[in-house]
C-alpha positions as CSV (number, residue, x, y, z in Angstrom):
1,X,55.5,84.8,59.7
2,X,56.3,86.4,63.0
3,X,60.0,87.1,62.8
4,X,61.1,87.0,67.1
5,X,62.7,90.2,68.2
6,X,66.4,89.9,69.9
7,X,67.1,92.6,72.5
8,X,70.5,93.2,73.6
9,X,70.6,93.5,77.1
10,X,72.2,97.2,77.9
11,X,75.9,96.9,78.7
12,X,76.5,98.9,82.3
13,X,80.5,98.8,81.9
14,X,80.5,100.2,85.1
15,X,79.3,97.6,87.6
16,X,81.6,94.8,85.6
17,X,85.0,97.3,85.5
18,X,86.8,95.5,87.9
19,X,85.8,92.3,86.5
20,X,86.6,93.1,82.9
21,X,90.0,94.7,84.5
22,X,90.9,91.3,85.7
23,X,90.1,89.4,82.8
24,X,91.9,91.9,80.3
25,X,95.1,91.9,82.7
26,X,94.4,87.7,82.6
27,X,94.5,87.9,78.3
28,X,97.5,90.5,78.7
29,X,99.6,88.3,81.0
30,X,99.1,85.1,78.4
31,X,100.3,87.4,75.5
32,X,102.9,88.7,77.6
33,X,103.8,85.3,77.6
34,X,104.1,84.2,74.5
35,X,106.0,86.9,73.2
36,X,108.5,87.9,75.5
37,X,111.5,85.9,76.1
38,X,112.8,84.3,79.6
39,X,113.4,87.8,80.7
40,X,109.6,88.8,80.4
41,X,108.6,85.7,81.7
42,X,109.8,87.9,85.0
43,X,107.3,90.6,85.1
44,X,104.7,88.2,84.4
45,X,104.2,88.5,88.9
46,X,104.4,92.1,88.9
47,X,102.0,92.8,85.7
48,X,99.1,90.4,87.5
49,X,99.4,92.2,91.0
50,X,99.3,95.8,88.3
51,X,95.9,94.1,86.9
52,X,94.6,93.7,90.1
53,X,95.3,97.0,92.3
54,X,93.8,98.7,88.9
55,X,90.6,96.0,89.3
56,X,90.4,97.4,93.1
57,X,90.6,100.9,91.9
58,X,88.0,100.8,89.8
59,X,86.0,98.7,92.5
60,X,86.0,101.2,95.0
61,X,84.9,104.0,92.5
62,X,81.7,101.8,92.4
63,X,81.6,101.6,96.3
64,X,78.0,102.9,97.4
65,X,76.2,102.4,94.3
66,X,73.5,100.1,93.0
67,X,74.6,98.9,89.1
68,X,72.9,96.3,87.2
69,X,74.1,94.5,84.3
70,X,73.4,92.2,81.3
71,X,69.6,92.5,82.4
72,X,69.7,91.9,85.9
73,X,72.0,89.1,85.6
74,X,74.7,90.8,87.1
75,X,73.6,93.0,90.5
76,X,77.0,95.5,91.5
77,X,75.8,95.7,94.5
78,X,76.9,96.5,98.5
79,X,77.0,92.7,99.0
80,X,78.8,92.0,95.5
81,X,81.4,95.3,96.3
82,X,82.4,93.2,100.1
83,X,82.7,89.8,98.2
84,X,84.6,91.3,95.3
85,X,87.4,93.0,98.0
86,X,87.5,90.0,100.0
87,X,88.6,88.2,96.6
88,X,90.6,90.8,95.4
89,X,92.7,91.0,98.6
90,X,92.7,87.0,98.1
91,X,94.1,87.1,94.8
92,X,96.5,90.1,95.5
93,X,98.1,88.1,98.4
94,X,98.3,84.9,96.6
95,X,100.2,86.0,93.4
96,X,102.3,88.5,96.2
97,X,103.1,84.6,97.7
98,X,103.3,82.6,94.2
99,X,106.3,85.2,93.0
100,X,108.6,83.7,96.3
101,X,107.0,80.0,95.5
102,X,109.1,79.7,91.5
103,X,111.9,78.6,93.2
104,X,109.8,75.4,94.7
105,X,107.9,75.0,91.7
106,X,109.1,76.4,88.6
107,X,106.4,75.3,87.1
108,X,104.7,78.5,88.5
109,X,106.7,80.8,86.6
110,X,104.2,80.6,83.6
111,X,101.8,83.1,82.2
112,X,99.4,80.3,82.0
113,X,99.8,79.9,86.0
114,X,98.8,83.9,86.6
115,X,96.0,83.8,83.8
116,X,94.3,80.6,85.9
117,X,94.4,82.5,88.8
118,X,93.0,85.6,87.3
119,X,89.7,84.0,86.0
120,X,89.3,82.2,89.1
121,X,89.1,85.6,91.1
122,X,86.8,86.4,88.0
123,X,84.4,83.8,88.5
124,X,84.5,84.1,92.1
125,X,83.3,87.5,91.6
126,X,80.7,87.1,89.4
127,X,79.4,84.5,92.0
128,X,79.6,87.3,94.7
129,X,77.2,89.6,92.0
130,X,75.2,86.7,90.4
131,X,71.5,88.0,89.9
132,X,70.2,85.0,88.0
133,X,70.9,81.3,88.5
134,X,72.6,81.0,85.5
135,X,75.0,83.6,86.0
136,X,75.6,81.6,89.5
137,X,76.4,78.5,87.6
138,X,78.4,79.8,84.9
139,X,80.4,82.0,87.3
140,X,80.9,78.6,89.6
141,X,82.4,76.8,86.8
142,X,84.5,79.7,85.5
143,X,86.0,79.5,89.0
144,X,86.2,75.7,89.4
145,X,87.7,75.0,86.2
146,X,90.3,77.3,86.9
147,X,91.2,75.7,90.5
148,X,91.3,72.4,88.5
149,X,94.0,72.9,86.7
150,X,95.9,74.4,89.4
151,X,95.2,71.7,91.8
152,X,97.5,69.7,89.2
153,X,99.5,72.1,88.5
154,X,103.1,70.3,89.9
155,X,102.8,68.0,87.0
156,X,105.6,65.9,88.3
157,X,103.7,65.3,91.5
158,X,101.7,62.2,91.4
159,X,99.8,63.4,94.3
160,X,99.5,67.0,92.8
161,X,97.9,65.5,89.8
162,X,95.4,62.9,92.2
163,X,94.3,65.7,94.2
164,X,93.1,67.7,90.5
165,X,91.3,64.7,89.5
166,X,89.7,63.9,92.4
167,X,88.4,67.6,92.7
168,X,87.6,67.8,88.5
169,X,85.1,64.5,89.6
170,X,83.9,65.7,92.6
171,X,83.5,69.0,91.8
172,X,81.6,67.8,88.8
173,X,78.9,65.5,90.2
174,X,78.5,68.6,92.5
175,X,78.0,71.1,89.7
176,X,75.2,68.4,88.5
177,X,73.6,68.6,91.5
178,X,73.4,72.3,91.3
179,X,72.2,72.5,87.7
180,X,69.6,69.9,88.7
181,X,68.2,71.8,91.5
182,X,67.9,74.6,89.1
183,X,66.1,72.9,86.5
184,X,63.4,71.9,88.6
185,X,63.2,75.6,90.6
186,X,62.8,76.6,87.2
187,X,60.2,74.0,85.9
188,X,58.0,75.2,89.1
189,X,58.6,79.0,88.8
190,X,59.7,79.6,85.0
191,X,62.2,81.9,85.9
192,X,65.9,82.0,86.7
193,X,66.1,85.6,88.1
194,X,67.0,85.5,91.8
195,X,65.0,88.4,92.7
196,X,61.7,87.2,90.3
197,X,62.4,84.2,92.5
198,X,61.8,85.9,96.0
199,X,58.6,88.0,94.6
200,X,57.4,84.8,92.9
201,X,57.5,82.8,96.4
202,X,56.3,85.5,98.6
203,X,53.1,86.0,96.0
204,X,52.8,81.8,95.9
205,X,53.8,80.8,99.3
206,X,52.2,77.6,98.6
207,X,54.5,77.5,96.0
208,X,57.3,76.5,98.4
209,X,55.8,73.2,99.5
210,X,55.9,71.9,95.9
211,X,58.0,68.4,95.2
212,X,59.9,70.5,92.7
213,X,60.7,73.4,94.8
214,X,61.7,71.2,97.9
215,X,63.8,68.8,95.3
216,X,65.2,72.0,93.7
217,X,66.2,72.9,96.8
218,X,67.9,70.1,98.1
219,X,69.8,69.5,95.2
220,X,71.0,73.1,95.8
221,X,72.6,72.4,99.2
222,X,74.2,69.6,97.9
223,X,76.0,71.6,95.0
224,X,76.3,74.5,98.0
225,X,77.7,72.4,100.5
226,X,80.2,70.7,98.1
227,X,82.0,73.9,97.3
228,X,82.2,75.3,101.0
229,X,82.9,72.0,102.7
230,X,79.9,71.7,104.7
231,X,79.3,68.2,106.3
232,X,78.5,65.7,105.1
233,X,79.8,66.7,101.3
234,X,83.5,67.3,103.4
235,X,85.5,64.4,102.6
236,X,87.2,65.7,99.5
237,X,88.7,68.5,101.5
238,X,91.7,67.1,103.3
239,X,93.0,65.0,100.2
240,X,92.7,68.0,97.6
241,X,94.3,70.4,100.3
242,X,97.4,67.6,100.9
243,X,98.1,67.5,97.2
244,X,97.7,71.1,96.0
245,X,100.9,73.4,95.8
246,X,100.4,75.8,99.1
247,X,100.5,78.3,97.5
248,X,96.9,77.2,95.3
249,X,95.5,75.4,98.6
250,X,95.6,79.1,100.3
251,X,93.9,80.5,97.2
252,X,91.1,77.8,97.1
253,X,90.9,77.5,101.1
254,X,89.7,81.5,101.4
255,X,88.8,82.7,97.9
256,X,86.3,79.5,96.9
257,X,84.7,79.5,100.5
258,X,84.2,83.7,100.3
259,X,82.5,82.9,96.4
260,X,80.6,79.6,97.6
261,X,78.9,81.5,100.7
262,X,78.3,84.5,98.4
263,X,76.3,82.8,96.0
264,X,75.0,80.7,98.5
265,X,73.8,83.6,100.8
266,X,72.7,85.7,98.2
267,X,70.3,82.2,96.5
268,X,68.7,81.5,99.5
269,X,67.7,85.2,101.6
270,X,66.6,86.8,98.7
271,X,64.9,83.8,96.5
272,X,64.3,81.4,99.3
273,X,63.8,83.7,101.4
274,X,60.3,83.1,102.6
275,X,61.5,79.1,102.9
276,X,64.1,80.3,105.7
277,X,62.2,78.4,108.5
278,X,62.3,75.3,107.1
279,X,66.0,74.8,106.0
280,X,66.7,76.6,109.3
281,X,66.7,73.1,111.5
282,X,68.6,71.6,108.4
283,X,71.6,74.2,108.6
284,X,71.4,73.9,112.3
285,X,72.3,70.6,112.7
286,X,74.8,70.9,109.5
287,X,76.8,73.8,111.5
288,X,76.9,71.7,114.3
289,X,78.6,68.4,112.7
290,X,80.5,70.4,109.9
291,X,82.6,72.3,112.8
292,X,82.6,69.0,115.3
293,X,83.9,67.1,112.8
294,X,86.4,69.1,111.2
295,X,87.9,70.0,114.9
296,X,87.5,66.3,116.4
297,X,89.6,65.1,113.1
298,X,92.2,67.6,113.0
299,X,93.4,66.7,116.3
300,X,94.6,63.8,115.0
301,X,96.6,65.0,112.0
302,X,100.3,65.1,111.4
303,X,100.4,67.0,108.1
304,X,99.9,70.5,108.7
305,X,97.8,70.7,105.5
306,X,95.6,67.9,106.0
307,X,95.1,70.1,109.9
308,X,94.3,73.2,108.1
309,X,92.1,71.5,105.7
310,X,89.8,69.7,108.5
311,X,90.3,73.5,110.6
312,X,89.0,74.7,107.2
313,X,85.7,72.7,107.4
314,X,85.0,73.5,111.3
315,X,85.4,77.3,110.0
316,X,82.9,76.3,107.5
317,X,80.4,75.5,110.5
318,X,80.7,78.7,112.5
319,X,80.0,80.7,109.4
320,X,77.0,78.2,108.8
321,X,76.2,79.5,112.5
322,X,75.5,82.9,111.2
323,X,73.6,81.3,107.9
324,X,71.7,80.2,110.3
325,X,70.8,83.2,112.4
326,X,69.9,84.7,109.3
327,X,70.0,87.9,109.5
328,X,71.2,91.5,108.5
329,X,73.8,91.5,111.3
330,X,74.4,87.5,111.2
331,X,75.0,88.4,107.4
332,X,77.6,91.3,107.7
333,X,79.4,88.3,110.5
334,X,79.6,86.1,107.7
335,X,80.8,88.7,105.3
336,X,83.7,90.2,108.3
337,X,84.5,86.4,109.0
338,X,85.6,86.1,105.7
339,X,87.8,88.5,105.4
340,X,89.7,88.3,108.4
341,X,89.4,83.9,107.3
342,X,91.5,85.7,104.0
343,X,93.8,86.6,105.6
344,X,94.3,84.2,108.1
345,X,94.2,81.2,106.0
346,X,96.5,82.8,103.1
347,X,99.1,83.7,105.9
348,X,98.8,80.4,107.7
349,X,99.8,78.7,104.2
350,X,102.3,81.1,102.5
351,X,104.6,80.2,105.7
352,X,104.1,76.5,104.9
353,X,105.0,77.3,101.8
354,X,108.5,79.1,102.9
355,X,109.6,75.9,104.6
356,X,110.4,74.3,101.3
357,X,112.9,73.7,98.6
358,X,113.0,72.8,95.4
359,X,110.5,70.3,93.9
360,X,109.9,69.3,98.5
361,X,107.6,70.7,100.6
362,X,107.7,69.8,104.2
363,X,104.4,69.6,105.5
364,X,104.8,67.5,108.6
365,X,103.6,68.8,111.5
366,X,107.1,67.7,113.0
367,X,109.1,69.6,110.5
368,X,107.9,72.6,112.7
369,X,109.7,71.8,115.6
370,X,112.7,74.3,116.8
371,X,111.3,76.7,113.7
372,X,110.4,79.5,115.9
373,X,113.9,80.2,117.1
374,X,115.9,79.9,114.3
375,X,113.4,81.2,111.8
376,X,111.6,84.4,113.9
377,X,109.8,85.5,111.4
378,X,108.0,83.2,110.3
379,X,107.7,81.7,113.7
380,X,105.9,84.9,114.4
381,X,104.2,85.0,111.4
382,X,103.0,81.7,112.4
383,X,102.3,82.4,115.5
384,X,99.8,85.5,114.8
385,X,97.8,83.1,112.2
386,X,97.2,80.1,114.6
387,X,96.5,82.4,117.3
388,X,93.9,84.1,115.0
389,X,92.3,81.0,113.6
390,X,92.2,79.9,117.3
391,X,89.8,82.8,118.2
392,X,92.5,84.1,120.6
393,X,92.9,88.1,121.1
394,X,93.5,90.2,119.6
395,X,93.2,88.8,116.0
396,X,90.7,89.0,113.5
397,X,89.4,85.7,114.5
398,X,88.1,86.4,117.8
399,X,86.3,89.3,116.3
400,X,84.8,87.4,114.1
401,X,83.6,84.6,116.6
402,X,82.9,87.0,118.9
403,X,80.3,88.8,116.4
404,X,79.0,85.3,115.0
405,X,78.5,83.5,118.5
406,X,76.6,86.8,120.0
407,X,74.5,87.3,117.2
408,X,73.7,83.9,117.4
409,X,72.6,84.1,121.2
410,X,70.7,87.2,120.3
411,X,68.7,85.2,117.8
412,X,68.1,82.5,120.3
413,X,70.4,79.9,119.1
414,X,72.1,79.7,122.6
415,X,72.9,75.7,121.9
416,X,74.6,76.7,119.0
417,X,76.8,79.2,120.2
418,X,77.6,77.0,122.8
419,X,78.7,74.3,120.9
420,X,80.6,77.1,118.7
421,X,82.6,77.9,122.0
422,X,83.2,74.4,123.0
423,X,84.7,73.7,119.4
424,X,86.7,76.8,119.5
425,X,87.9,75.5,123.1
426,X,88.8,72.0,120.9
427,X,90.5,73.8,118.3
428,X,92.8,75.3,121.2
429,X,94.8,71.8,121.1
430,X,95.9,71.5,117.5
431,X,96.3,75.2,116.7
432,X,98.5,75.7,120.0
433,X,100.6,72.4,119.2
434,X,102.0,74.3,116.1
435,X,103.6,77.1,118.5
436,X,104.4,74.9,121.1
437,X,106.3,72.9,118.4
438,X,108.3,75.7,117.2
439,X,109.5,76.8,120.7
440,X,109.4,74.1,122.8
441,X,110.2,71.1,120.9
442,X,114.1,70.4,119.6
443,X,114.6,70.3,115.5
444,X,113.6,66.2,114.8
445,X,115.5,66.6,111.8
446,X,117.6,69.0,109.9
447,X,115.7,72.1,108.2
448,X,117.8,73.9,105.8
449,X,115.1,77.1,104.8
450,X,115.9,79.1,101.9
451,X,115.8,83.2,103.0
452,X,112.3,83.7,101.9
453,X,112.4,86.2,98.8
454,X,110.8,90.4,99.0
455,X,107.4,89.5,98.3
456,X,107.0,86.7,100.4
457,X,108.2,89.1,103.1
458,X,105.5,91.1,101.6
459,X,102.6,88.9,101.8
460,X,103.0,87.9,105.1
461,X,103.1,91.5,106.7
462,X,99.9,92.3,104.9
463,X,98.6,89.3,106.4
464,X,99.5,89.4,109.3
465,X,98.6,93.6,109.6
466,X,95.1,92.5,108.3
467,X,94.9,89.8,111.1
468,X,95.3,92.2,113.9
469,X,93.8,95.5,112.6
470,X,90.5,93.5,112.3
471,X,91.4,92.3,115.6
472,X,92.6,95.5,117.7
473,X,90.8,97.9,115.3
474,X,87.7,96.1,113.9
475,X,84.8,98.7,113.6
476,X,86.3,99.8,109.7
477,X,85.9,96.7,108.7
478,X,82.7,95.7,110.4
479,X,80.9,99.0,109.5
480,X,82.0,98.5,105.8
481,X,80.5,94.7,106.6
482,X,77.4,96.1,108.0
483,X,77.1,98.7,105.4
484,X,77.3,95.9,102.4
485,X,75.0,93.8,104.1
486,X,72.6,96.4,104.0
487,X,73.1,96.6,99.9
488,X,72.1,92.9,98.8
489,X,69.0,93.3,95.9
């Protein structure tokens, strides 16, 4: 009897080292937990951020290099090293904004709180450097179990708690969808490997017209679309954002997108690659209605998370601008958008976070009003992030539209960037009513804010210098984009 031989894959510790860094500090911080008394409980902040400045370190030692893994299911590669630093600085911020965020939610102060976070960033990462499907789906539910959990994690908020179960069942039926679509790209190609994938296509092209391929496909921009908000698989957005702790909504608004476009980028260039001109009019009209809608609907909001989380779709759409485009420069857009979204978004949403107290958050728009005067910091603070998500100069949001919209014309999509520019023009209103209320308005009611605490100090500085060196000084950034683009297997 013929006995089968197992093979283990070759372990390449190098192209996972900052991703084993981040799980190891994630294991440490839950022992840390357990053992040490109230005291340790403390350090818990400080040991997470350690974990992941060492998971950096060893990133950029990797910088340049092509590394495989676990037999190609894990590609360290230019593209993987961009997404991995957009998710590190992510993660870095968000625990920087947590530490300041106990003292609304003491909740927080948990190892269990850090490790979640941790293996999110891990999974997101892994979904930046997936080489096979399965290592996309694994990685996607590594991440989504993670946000969850910390969707709900102010247990003794009903609408905490709402918002994780309506993202657990969403988020589910989308992660069907997705395993679904790659069943039957399987059951016509009998592999998983993203790069067997492209060769397989481009030596079958007929291949790409079969039932299984198209429904594998489709059922692959639904799963896709869920996870980055795209229209029409939006609606859970606003709702999940609302009942979230800030501080999580931040993480999930900029960390999940970078991840969801990363896997989603990296599925359909290099496996469905030779399929580009037919999903092409697809994604056109789905960038067009995902940022209409989110723009034309966020006028209308009072809460300033429910604006952020409709601005958060329509920023969905102009990166879906670039998908669009397609190509090597459109790419690196998407990849510089995304950082310079990072820190935008986590800014925009640690502030919202300052104006709160214990077991309260204000979240009204109104609650804003007179805030710029008495509170200058974080008026400016403010002030910087809407002007950046705005596309207003010079902040790392105009760069980025400004690199999307003309690669767009340059690939003929004039409409498209014309609609882009409109919607930014839409956009103006709501972002601009946030600053207007903080200077021009009179307090509706009084706002008592707690001195916000070192790190949250912290965070928003390295927001905020992030916002504008991408803005006055973009060409590090956008040659390190271009550079990573390149590097994508």
């Amino acid at each position: 009897m013929e006995m089968l031989e197992f093979i283990v894959p070759a372990l390449n510790l190098k192209a996972i080292l900052p991703q084993i860094t981040l799980a190891l500090t994630a294991l440490t911080v839950l022992l840390v937990d357990v053992f040490a008394g109230k005291e340790g409980k403390t350090s818990l902040g400080a040991l997470s951020l350690t974990g992941v400045a060492f998971a950096l370190i060893a990133l950029f030692m990797n910088r340049g290099s092509f590394e495989a893994a676990y037999a190609g299911m894990l590609m360290a590669d230019g593209f993987g090293f961009f997404i991995t630093l957009v998710v590190g600085c992510v993660v870095f911020l968000t625990i920087l904004v947590s530490m300041n965020y106990e003292r609304i939610c003491p909740s927080i102060k948990s190892g269990e709180y850090y490790c979640l976070l941790l293996f999110a960033a891990f999974g997101m990462s892994f979904m930046g450097n997936a080489g096979n499907l399965i290592m996309v789906f694994v990685a996607l539910e590594t991440m989504s179990i993670s946000i969850y959990v910390l969707a709900g994690f102010k247990r003794e908020d009903g609408k905490s708690i709402e918002s994780a179960l309506k993202y657990f069942l969403l988020g589910a039926f989308a992660s069907g969808f997705l395993l679904y679509g790659f069943a039957l790209v399987y059951g016509a190609s009998g592999t998983l490997d993203i790069v067997k994938l492209g060769n397989f296509f481009t030596a079958n092209p007929l291949m790409l017209h079969h039932p299984m391929v198209l429904g594998g496909v489709a059922l692959m921009t639904v799963g896709f679309g869920f996870k980055v908000a795209m229209f029409p698989f939006h609606m859970w957005t606003p709702d999940v954002y609302e009942g979230a702790p800030s501080v999580v909504t931040g993480f999930m608004a900029t960390g999940v997108k970078a991840a969801a476009f990363a896997a989603l980028i990296r599925v359909f260039f290099v496996a469905f690659g030779a399929m580009q001109v037919d999903w092409t009019a697809i994604m056109w009209l789905a960038a067009f209605l995902t940022m209409t809608i989110g723009n034309v609907v966020a006028i209308s909001q009072t809460s300033i998370k429910r604006m952020l989380a409709y601005s958060s779709i329509a920023h969905a759409g102009y990166i879906l601008v670039a998908f669009v485009v397609g190509s090597e420069v459109a790419r690196s857009a998407v990849l510089f958008y995304l950082m310079g979204y990072a820190f935008t978004n986590i800014g925009a949403f640690a502030v919202v976070s300052a104006m709160g107290r214990k077991d309260e958050e204000f979240n009204d728009l109104a609650d804003f009003s007179g805030v710029g005067f008495k509170y200058p910091f974080l008026g400016m603070m403010m002030t910087i992030f809407m002007f950046s998500m705005a596309g207003i100069p010079p902040a790392a949001g105009f760069m980025g539209k400004f690199f999307i919209f003309s690669e767009a014309i340059k690939g003929g999509y004039i409409w498209l960037a014309i609609f882009g520019v409109i919607n930014s023009v839409i956009s103006l209103y709501y972002y601009l009513g946030v600053i207007v209320r903080m200077y021009f308005r009179e307090p509706e009611r009084e706002l008592n804010i707690i001195a916000p605490a070192g790190t949250l100090v912290a965070a928003l500085s390295l927001a905020a210098f992030g916002v504008l060196q991408m803005g006055i000084f973009p060409s590090y950034i956008w040659e390190l984009a271009r550079e990573s683009a390149k590097m994508i297997m």
